[in-house]
ROPA-374072 format. One record per atom (N, C-alpha, C, O): z, x, y; residue in one letter. Coordinates in pm, whole numbers, padded with zeros to 5 digits, always signed. Last residue first. Example, Ala and Ser with C-alpha at 12.3 -4.5 7.8 and 13.67 -1.06 7.14 Angstrom:
2
+00708+01285-00225S +00714+01367-00106S +00787+01290+00003S +00804+01341+00114S +00780+01319-00569A +00780+01230-00450A +00780+01320-00330A +00846+01424-00332A 
//
This chain:
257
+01546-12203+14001X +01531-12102+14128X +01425-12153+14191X +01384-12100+14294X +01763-12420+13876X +01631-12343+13894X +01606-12282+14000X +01656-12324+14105X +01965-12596+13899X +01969-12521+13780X +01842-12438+13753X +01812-12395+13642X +02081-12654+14266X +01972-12656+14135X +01988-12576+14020X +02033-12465+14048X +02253-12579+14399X +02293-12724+14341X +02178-12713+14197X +02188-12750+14080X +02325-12417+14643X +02304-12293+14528X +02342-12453+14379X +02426-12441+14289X +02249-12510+14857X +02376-12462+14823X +02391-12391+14679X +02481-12318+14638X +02032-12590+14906X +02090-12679+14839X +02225-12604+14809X +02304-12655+14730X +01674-12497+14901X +01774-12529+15013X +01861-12629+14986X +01828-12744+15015X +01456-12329+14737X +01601-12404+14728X +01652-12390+14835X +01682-12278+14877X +01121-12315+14822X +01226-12261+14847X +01358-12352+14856X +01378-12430+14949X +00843-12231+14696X +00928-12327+14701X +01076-12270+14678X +01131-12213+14584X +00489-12088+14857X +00664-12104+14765X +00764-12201+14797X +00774-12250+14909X +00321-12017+14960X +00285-12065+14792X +00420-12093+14769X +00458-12124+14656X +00385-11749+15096X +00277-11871+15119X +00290-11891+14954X +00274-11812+14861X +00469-11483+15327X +00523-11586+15257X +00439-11740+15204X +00438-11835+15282X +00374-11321+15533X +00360-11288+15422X +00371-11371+15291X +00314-11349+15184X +00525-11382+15771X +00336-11426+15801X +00339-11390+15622X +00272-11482+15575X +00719-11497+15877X +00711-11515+15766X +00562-11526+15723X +00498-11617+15671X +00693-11421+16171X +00766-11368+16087X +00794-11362+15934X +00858-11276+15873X +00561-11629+16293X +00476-11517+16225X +00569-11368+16176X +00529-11254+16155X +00673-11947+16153X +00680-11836+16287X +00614-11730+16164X +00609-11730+16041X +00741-12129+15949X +00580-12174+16036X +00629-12051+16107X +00577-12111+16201X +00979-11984+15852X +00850-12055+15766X +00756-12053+15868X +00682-11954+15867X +01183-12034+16106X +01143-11905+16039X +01015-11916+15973X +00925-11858+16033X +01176-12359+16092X +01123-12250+16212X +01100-12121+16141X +00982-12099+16115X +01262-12414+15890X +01135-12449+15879X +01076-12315+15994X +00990-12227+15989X +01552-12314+15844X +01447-12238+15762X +01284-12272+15868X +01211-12181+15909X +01652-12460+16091X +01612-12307+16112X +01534-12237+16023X +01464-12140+16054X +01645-12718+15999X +01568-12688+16089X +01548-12514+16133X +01453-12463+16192X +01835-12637+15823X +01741-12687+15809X +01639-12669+15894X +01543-12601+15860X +02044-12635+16019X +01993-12537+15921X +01870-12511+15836X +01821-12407+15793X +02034-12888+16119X +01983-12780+16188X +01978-12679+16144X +01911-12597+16206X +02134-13058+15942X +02012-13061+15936X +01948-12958+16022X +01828-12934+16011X +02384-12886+15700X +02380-12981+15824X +02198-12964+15865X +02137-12866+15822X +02494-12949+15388X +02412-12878+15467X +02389-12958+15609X +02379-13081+15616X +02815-12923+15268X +02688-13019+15236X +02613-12930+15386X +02678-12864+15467X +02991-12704+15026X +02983-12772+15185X +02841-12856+15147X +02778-12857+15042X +03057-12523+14854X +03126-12589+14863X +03168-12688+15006X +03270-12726+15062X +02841-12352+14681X +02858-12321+14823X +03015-12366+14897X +03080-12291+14969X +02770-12535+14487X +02877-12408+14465X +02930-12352+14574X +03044-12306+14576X +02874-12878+14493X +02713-12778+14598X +02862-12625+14592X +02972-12612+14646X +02963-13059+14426X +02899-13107+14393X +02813-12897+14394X +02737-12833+14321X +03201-13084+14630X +03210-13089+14492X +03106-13035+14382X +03141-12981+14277X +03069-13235+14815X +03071-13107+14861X +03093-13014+14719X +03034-12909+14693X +03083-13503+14812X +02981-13474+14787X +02948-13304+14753X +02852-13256+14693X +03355-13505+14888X +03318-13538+14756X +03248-13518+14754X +03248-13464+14644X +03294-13465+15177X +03371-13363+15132X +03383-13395+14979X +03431-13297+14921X +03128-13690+15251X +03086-13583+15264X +03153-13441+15124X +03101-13371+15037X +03393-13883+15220X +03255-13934+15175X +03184-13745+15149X +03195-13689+15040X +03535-13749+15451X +03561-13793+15317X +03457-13782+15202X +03446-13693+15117X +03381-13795+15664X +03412-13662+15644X +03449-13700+15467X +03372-13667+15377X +03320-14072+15712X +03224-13944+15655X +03245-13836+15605X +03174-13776+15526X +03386-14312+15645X +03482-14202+15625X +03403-14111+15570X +03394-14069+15455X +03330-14604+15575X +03285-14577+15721X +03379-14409+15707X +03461-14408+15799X +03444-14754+15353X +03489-14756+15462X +03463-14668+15578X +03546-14652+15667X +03176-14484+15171X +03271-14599+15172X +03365-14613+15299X +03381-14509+15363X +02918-14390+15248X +03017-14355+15302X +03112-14519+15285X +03114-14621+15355X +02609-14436+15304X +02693-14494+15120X +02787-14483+15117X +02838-14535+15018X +02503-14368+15526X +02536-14510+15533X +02607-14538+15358X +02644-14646+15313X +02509-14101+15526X +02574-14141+15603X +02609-14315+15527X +02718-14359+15490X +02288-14074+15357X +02359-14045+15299X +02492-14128+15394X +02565-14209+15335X +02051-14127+15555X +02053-14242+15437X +02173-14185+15363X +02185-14259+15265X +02163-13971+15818X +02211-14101+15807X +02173-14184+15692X +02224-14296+15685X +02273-13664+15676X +02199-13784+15739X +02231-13885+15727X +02315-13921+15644X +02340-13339+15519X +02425-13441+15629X +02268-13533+15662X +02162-13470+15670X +02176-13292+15221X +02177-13226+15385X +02271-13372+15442X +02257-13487+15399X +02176-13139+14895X +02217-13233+15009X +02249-13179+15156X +02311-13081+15197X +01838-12999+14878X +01927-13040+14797X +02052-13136+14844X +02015-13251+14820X +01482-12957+14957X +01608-13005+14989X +01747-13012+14849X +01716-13031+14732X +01285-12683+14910X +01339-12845+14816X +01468-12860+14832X +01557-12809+14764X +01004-12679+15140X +01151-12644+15148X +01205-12760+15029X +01183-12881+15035X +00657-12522+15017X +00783-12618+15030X +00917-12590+15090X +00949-12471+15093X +00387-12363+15221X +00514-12360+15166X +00612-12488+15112X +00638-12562+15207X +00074-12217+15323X +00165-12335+15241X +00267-12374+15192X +00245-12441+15091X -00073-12068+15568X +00022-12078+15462X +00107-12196+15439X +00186-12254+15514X -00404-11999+15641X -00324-12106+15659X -00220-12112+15533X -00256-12148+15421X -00638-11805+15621X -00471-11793+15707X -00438-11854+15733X -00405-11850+15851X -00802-11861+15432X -00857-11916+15618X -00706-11897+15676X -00663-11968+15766X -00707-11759+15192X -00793-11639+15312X -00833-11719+15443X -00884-11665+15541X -00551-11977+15172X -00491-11828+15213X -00575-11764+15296X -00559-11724+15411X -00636-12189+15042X -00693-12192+15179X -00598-12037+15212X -00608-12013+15332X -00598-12183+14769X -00682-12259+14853X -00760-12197+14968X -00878-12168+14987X -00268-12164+14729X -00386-12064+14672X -00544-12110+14709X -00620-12035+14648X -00165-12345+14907X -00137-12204+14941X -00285-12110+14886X -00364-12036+14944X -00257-12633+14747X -00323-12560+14877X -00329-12404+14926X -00427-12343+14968X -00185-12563+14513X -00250-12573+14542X -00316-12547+14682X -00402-12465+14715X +00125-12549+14589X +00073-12431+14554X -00098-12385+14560X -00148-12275+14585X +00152-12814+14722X +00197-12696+14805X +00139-12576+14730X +00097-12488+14806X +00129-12949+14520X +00013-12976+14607X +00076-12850+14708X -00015-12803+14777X +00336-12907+14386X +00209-12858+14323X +00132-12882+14409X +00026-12826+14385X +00514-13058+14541X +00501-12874+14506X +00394-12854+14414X +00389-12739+14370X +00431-13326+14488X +00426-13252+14675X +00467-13078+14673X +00455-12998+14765X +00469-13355+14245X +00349-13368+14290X +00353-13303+14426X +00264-13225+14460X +00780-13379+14257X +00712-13270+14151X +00587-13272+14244X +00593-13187+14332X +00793-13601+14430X +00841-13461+14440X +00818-13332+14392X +00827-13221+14444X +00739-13781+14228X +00658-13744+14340X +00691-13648+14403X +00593-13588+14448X +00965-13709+14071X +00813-13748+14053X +00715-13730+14156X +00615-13658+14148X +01179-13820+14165X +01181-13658+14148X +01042-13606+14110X +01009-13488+14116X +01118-14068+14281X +01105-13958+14367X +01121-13835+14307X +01086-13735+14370X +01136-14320+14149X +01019-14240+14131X +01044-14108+14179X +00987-14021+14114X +01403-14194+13965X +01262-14151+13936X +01268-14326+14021X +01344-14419+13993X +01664-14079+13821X +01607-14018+13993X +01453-14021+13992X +01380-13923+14007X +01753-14090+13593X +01815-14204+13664X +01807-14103+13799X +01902-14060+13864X +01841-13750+13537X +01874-13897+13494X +01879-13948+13571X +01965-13923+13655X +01734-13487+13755X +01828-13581+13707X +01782-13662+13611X +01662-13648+13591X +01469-13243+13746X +01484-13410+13768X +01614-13416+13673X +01619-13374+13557X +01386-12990+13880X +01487-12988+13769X +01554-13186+13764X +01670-13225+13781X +01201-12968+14089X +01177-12936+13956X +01234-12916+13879X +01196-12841+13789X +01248-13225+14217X +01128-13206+14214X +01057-13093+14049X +00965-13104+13967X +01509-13172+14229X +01506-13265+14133X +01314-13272+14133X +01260-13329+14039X +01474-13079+14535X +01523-12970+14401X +01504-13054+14273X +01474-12975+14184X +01249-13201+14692X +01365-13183+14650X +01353-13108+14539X +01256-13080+14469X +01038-13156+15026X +01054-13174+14849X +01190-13194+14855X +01255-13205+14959X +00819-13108+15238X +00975-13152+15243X +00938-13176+15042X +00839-13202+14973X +00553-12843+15321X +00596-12980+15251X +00748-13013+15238X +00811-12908+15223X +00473-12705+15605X +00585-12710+15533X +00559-12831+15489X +00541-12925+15566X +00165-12503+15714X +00213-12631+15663X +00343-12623+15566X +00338-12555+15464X +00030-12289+15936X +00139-12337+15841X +00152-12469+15819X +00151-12547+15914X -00296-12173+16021X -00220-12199+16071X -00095-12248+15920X -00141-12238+15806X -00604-12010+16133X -00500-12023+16065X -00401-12123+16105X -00410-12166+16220X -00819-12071+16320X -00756-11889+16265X -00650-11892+16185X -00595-11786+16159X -00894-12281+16437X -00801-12162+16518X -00783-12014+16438X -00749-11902+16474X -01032-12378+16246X -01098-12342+16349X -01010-12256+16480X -01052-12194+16577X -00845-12419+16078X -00948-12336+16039X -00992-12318+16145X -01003-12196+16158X -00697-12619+16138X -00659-12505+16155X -00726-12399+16101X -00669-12293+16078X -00890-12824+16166X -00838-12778+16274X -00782-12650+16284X -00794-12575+16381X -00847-12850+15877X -00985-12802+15916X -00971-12747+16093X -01032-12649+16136X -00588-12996+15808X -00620-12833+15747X -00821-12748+15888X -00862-12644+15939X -00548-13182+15882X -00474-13088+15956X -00552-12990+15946X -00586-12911+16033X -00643-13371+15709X -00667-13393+15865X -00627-13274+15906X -00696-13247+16005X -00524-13324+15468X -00691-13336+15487X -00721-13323+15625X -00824-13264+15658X -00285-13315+15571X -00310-13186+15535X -00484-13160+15513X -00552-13058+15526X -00221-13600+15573X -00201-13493+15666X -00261-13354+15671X -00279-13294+15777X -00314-13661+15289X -00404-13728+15420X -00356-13599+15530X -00437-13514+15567X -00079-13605+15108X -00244-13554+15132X -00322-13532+15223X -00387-13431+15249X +00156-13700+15240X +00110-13552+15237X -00072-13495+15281X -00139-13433+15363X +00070-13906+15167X +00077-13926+15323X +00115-13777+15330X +00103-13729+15443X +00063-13931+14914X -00036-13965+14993X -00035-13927+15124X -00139-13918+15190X +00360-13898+14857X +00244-13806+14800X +00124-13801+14905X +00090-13701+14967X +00531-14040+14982X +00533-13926+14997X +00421-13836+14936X +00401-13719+14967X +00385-14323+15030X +00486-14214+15158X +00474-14089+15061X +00367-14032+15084X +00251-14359+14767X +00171-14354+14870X +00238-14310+15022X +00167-14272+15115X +00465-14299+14615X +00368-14254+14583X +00274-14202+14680X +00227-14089+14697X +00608-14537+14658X +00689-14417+14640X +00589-14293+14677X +00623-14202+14753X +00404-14748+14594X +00467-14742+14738X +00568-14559+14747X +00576-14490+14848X +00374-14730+14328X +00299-14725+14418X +00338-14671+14548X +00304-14563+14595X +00671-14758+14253X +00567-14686+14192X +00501-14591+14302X +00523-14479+14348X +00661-15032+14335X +00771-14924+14358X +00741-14818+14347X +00781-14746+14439X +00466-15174+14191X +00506-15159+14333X +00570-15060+14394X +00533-15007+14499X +00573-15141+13875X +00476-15048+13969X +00418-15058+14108X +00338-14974+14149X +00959-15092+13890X +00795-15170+13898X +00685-15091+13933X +00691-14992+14006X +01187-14933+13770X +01110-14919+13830X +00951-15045+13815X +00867-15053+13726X +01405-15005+13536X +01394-15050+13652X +01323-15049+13740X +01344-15137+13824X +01324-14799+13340X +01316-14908+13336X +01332-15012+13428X +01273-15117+13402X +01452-14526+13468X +01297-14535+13481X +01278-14699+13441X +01200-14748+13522X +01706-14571+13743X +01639-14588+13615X +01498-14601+13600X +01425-14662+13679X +01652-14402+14037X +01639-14520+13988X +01646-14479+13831X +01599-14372+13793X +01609-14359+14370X +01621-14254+14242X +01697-14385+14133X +01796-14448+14172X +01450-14258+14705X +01436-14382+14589X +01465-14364+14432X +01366-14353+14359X +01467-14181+14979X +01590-14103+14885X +01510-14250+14746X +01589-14343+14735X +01191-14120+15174X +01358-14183+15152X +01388-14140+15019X +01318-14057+14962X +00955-13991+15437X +00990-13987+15282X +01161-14073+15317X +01224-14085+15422X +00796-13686+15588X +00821-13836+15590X +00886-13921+15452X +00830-13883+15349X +00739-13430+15658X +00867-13477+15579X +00927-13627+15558X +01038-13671+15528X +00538-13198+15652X +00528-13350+15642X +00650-13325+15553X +00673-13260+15451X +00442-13017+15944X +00586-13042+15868X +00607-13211+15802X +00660-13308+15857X +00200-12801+16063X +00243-12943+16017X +00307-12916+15942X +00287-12824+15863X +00080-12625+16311X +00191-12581+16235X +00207-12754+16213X +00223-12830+16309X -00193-12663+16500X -00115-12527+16430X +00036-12550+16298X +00061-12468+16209X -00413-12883+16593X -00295-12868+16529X -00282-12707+16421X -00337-12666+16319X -00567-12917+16932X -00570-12856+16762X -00451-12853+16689X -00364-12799+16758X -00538-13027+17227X -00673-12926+17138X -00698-12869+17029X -00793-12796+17001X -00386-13191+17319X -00321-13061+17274X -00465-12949+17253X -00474-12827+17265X -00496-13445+17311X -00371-13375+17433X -00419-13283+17381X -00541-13286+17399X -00701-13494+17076X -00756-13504+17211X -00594-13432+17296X -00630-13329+17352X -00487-13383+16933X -00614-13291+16926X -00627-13331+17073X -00592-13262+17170X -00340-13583+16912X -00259-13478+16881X -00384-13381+16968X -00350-13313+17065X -00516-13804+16849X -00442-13815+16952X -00334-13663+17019X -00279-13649+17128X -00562-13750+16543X -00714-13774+16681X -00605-13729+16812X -00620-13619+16865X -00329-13737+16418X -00399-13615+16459X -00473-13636+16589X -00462-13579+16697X -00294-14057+16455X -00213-13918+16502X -00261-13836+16513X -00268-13805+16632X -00506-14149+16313X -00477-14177+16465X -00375-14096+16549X -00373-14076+16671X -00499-14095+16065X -00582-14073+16117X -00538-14035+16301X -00541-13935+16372X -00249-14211+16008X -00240-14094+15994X -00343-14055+16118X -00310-14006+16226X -00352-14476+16021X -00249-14448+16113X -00221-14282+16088X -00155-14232+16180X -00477-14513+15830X -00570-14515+15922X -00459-14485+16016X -00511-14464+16126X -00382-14470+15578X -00451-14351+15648X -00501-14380+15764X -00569-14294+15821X +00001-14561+15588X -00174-14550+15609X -00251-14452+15618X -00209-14345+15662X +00222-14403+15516X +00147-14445+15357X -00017-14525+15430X -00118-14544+15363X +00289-14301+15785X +00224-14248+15702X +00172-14279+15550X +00102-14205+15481X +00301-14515+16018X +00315-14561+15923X +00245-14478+15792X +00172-14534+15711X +00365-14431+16374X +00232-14416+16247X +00364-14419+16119X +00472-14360+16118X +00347-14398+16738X +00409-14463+16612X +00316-14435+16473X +00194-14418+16485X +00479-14075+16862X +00365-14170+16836X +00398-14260+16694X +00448-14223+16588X +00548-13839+17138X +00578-13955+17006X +00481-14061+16999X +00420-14119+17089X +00546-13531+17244X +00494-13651+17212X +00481-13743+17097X +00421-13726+16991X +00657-13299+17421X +00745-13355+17284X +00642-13486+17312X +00666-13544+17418X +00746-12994+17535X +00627-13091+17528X +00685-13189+17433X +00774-13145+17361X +01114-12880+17652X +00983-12881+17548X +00886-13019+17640X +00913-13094+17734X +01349-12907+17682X +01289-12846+17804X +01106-12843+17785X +01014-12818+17863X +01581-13008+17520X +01500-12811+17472X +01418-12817+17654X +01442-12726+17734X +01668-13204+17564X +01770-13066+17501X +01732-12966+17548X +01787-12868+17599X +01446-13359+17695X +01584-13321+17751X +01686-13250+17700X +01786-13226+17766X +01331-13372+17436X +01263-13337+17603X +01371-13270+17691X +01374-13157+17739X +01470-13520+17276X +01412-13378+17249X +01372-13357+17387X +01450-13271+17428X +01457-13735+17419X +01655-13685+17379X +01586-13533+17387X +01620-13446+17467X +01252-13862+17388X +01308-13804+17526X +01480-13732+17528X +01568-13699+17607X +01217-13863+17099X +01130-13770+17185X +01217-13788+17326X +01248-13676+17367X +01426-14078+17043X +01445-13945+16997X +01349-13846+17075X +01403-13743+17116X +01291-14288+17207X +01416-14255+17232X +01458-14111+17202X +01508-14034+17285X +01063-14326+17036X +01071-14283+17175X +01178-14178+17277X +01172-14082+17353X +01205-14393+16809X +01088-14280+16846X +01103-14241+16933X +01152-14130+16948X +01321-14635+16857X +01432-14548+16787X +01333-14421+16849X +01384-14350+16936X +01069-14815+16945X +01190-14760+17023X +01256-14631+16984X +01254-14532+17058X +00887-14789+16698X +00903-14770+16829X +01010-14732+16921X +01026-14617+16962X +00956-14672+16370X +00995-14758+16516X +00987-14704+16566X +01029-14588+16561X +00802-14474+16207X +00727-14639+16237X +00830-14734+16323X +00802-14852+16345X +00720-14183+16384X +00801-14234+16236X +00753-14371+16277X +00674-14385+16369X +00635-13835+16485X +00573-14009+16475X +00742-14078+16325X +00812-14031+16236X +00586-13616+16733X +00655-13666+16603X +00620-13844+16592X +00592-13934+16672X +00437-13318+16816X +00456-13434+16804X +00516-13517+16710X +00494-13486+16593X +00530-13046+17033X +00560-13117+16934X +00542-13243+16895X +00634-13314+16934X +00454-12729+17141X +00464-12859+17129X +00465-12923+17013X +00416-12881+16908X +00730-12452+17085X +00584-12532+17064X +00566-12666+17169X +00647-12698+17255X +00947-12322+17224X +00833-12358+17298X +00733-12424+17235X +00640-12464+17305X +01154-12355+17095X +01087-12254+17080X +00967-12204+17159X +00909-12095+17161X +01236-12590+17125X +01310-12534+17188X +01270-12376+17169X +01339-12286+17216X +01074-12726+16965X +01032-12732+17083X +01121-12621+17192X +01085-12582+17303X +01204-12633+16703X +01068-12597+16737X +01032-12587+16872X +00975-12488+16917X +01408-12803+16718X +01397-12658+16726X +01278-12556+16770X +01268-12453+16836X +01344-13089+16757X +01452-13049+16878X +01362-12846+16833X +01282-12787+16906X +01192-13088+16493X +01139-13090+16621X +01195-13006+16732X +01147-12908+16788X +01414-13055+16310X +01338-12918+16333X +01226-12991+16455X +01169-12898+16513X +01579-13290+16361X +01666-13121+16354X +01505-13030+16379X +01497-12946+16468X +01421-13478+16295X +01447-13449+16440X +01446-13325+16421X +01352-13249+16447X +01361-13408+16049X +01262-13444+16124X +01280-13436+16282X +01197-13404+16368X +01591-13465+15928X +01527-13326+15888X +01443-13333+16015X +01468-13242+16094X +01720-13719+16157X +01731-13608+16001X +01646-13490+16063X +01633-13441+16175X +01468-13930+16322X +01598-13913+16264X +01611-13732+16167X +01519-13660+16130X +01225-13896+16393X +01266-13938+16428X +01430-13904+16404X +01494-13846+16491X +01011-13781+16231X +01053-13705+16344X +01125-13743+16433X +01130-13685+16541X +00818-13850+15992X +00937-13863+15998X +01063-13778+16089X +01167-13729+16045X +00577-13548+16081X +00632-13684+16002X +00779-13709+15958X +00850-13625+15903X +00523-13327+16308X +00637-13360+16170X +00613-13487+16199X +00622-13538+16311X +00287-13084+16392X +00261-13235+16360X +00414-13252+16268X +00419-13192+16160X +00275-12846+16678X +00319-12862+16561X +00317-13024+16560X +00333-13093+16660X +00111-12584+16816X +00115-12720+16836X +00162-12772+16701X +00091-12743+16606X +00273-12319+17029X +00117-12366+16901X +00171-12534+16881X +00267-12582+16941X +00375-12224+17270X +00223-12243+17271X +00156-12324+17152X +00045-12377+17151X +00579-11971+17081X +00514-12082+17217X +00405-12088+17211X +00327-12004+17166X +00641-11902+16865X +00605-12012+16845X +00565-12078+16970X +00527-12195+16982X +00763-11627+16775X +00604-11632+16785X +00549-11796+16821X +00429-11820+16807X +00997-11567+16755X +00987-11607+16619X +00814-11671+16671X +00757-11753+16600X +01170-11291+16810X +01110-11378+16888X +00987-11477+16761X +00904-11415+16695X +01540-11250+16790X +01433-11259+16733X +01329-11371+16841X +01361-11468+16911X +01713-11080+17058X +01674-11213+17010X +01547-11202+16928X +01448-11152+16981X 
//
């Protein structure tokens, strides 16, 4: 059995409720980290942290936070630190699918696009990063997409802000390396979830899915625990060498490496 180095360290995912966000909690914890996950319902949260408790056997603490605040960012870490004593390994994947004509866009829309996924990067990683200086290091996975650096027609704001959350991934990597904290993206391409789930005409996932599949050379759509296995490999000290990079996870969908 690979031993992928993860009991004991303390990991932060945004949007840890559903998707990407569960898939690599459940994994992580089942690795032994601890884990905290926040998304902005209560219940649905909760619910998902005691599902995780009860797969893996894990620490699993949920907390509500509205990452386009900072003052709710804020309040996660504080709370993360006072239990735990420091954050090792953050996975900001908080974020929705928003892909639009550029003329259709307001600058509400804009804004708001901007402030989940760009901002609420930032803030995490302002909060995260100094903690993990004081341990000796530690990983941060940004969530991206492949349209981050090969943008569709009619996929803006998000292939936009997407661009911005891999440059803030290189930035940091080349940053903070020598305090042994590595920086990586994963740029999604299509993964099984429920904002894809719900466009499923007459309720016919497999269907729905298997057109999508068309799409991905591979000739399948990605399930989120695969997903969840890059991130684990990424934050474990198996990939102690790896920092600065953005890595296609898409079936081979992007016209860029």
């Amino acid at each position: 059995m690979l031993d992928l180095g993860l009991n004991g360290k303390v990991a932060i995912i945004t949007g840890g409720s559903d998707g990407l966000g569960r898939a690599a909690a459940e994994k992580l914890a089942a690795e032994g980290a601890k884990v905290a996950i926040c998304a902005r319902r209560k219940e649905h949260l909760e619910k998902a942290a005691d599902e995780i408790k009860k797969a893996t056997g894990g620490q699993v603490l949920a907390h509500v936070a509205d990452v386009s605040r900072a003052a709710d960012c804020e309040r996660l870490v504080d709370v993360v630190v006072a239990e735990w004593g420091g954050v090792d390994i953050l996975l900001n994947n908080a974020g929705t699918s928003n892909a639009n004509a550029f003329e259709t866009v307001d600058d509400a829309t804009w804004q708001a696009d901007f402030d989940l996924k760009v901002m609420g990067a930032v803030r995490f990683c302002r909060l995260a990063i100094p903690h993990m200086k004081r341990r000796g290091g530690g990983q941060i996975v940004n969530v991206t997409v492949v349209g981050g650096k090969a943008p569709a027609a009619r996929a803006l704001p998000t292939t936009l802000s997407r661009a911005a959350g891999i440059n803030l991934t290189k930035s940091l990597a080349n940053e903070y390396a020598a305090d042994g904290i590595r920086v990586n993206t994963i740029c999604i391409g299509l993964v099984r979830s429920a904002q894809i789930d719900r466009r499923a005409k007459d309720g016919d996932l497999e269907a729905h899915y298997a057109g999508l599949a068309k799409r991905v050379p591979l000739g399948r759509v990605a399930h989120a625990r695969e997903f969840a296995d890059l991130v684990a490999f990424l934050v474990s000290e198996r990939a102690s060498y790896i920092t600065g990079t953005a890595i296609n996870f898409d079936g081979g969908m992007s016209a860029v490496v």
